[in-house]
C-alpha positions in Angstrom: -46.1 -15.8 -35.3 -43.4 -15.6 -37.5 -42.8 -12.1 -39.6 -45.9 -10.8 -38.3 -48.4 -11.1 -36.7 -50.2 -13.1 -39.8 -54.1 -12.6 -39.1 -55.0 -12.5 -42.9 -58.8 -12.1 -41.5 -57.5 -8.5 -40.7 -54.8 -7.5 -43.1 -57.5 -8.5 -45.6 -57.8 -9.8 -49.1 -55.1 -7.7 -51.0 -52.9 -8.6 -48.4 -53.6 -12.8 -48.6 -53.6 -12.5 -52.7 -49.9 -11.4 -52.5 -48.7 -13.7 -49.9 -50.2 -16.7 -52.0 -48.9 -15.4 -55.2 -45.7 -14.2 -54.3 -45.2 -16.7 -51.6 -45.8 -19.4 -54.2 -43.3 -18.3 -57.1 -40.3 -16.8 -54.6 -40.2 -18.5 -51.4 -42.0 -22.0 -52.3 -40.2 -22.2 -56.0 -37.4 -20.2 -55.3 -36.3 -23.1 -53.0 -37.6 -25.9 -55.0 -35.2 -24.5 -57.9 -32.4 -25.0 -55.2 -33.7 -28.7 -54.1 -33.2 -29.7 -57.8 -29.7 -28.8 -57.9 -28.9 -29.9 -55.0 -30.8 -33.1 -55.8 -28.6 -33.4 -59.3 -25.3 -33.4 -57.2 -26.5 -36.0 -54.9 -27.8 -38.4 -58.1 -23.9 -37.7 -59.5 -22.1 -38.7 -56.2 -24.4 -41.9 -55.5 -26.7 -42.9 -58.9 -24.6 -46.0 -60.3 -26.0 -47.0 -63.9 -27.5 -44.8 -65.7 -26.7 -41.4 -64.3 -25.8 -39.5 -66.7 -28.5 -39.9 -69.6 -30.5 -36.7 -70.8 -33.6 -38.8 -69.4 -32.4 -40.1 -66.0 -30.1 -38.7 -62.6 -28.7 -36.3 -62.5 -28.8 -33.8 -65.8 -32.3 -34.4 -65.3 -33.0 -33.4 -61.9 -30.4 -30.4 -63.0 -33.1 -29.6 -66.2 -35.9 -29.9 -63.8 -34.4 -26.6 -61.8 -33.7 -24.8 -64.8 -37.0 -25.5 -66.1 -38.6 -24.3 -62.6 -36.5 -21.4 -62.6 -37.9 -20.1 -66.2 -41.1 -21.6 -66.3 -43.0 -22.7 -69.4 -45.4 -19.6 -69.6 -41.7 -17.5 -71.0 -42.1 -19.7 -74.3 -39.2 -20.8 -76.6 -37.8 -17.7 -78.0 -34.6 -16.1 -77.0 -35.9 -12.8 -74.9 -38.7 -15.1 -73.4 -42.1 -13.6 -73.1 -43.1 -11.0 -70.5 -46.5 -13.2 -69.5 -44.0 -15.5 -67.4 -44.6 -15.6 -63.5 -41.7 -17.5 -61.8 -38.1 -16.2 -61.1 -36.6 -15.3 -64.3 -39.4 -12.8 -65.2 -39.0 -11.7 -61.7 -35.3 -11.0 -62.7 -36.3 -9.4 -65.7 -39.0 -6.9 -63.8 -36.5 -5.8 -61.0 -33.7 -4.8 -63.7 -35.9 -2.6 -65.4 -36.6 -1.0 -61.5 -33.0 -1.3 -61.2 -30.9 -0.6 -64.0 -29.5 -3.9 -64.1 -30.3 -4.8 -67.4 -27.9 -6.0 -70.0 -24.8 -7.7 -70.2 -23.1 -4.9 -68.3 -26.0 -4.2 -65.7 -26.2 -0.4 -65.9 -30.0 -0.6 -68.5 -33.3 -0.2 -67.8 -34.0 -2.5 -70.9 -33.2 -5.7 -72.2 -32.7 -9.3 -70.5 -31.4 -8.6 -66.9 -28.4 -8.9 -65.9 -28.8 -11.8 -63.2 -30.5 -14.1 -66.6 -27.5 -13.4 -68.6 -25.1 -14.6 -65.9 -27.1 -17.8 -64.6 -27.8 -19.4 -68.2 -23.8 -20.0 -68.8 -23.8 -21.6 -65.4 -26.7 -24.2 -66.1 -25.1 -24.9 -69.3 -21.6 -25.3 -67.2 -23.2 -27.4 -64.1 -24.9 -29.7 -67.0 -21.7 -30.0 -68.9 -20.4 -31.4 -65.5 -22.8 -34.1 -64.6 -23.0 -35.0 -67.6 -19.1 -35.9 -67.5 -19.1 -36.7 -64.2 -17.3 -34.4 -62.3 -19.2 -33.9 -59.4 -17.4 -32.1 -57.3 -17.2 -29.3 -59.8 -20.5 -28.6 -59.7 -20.8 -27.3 -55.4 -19.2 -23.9 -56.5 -21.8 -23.5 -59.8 -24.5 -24.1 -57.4 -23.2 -21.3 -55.2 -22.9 -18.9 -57.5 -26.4 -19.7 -58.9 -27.7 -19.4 -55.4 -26.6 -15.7 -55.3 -27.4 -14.9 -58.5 -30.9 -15.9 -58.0 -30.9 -14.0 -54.5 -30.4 -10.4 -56.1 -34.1 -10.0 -57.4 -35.2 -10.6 -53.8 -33.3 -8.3 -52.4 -34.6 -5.8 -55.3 -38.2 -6.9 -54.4 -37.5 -6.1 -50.8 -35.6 -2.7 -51.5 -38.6 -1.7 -54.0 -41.7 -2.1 -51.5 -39.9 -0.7 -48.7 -39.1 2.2 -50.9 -42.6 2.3 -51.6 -44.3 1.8 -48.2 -41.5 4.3 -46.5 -40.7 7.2 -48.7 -43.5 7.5 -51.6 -46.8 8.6 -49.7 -49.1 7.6 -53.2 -47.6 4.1 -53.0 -48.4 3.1 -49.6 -51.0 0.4 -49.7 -52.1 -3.1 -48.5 -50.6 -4.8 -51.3 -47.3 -3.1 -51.5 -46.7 -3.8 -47.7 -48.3 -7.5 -48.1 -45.5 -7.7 -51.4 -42.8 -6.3 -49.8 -43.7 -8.2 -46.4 -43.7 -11.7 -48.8 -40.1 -10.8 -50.6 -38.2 -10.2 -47.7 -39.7 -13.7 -45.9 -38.6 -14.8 -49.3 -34.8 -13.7 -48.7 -34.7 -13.2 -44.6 -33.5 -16.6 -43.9 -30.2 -16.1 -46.5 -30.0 -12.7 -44.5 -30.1 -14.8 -41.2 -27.7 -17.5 -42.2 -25.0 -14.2 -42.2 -26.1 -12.2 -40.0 -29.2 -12.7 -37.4 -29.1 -9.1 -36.5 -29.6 -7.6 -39.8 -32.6 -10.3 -40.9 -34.3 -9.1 -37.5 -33.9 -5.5 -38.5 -35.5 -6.4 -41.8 -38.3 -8.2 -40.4 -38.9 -5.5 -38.3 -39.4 -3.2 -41.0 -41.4 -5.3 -43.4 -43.4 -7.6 -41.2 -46.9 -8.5 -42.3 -49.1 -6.5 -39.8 -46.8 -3.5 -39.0 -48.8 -1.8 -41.7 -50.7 0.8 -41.9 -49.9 1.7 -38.5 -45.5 2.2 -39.1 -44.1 2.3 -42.5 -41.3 0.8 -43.0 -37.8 2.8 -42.4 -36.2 2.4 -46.1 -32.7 3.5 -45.1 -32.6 1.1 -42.1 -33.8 -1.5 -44.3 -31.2 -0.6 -47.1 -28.1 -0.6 -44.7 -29.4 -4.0 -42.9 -29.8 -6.2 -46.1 -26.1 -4.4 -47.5 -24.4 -5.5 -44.5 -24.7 -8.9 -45.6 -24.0 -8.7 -49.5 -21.0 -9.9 -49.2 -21.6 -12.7 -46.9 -24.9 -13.4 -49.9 -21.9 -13.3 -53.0 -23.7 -10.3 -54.3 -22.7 -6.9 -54.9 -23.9 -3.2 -54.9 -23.5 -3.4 -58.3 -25.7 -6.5 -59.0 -28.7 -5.2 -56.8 -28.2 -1.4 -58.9 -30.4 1.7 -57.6 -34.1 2.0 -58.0 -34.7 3.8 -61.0 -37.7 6.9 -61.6 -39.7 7.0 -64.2 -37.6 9.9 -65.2 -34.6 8.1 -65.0 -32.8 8.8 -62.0 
């Protein structure tokens, strides 16, 4: 009963293939990415012999979330590869939707903005463990969190842009894709602000399709409210882009 109502038997098969898939990569991943890290602190504050080895504790709980974060189907090479399927290509595709691609976020091209700011911090939060300075990593974490939060937030922007204000767009898979990112990011919404998660949940429920499309503006102002509260910015999360650029 939650975000819904959730009878897949009725929303269908377009709608089920989108829950699984997203559902798997940015709500079941997503959060494993987090349990790693959160997992590395814990090995640094209590592991007592051989914590700190590439193979063991805590750098290797902190490797195991980078490597869920990327994912091995991005390959080896600087850029990655677009066949990827977890959270950095996600990262990648929103920027191009957003303009927040490139070092300075305002491109349509290039590696998104969000990849070039977390890869600095899993190289810092490694550096730490790996000396021991526990403490010092809390505040990486953080900042990874909400880093990794903005391509949600693009997801759920994008499909209700989709579903609400673009007539040849409105579908059972866009609604079932944007229903799945914002279950994705609705409970960082409802740790600040219960209101505004409702309001979002609301609009991008699974179910309230076809019958009510989803208010874009409402859910625009509803997820901004909380940006600061998330550690993002307008800035991060850009404006969707047209194929035409504007």
């Amino acid at each position: 009963g939650k975000h819904g109502p959730n009878d897949f038997s009725a929303l269908g098969d377009a709608a089920r293939k989108e829950a699984v898939k997203k559902g798997a990569a940015y709500m079941n991943v997503w959060m494993y990415i987090v349990r790693e890290f959160e997992d590395a602190i814990d090995d640094c504050l209590t592991c007592t012999s051989n914590c700190n080895d590439y193979s063991t504790g805590s750098v290797h709980a902190w490797d195991e979330g980078v490597a869920f974060y990327t994912g091995s189907l991005e390959g080896e090479d600087e850029g990655s590869d677009s066949g990827g399927k977890l959270v950095y290509r996600l990262a990648e595709k929103r920027c191009a939707n957003f303009g927040t691609c490139g070092l300075n976020g305002d491109a349509t091209s290039g590696t998104s903005q969000v990849n070039l700011a977390l890869f600095p911090l899993f190289a810092q939060g490694r550096d730490m463990l790996q000396q021991g300075h526990c403490a010092d990593v809390r505040p990486i974490v953080n900042k990874i969190v909400s880093l990794m939060t903005v391509p949600l937030v693009q997801g759920t922007l994008r499909y209700a842009y989709k579903i609400g204000l673009v007539p040849s767009d409105r579908s059972v898979k866009n609604a079932a894709e944007g229903s799945t990112f914002s279950a994705a990011v609705l409970p960082l919404v409802a740790n600040c602000d219960a209101t505004a998660a409702e309001t979002v949940s609301n609009q991008m429920k699974f179910g309230v399709y076809p019958s009510t499309f989803s208010d874009f503006v409402t859910v625009k102002s509803a997820l901004e409210s909380t940006y600061r509260c998330l550690g993002i910015t307008c800035a991060q999360v850009g404006a969707l882009q047209s194929s035409d650029g504007t």
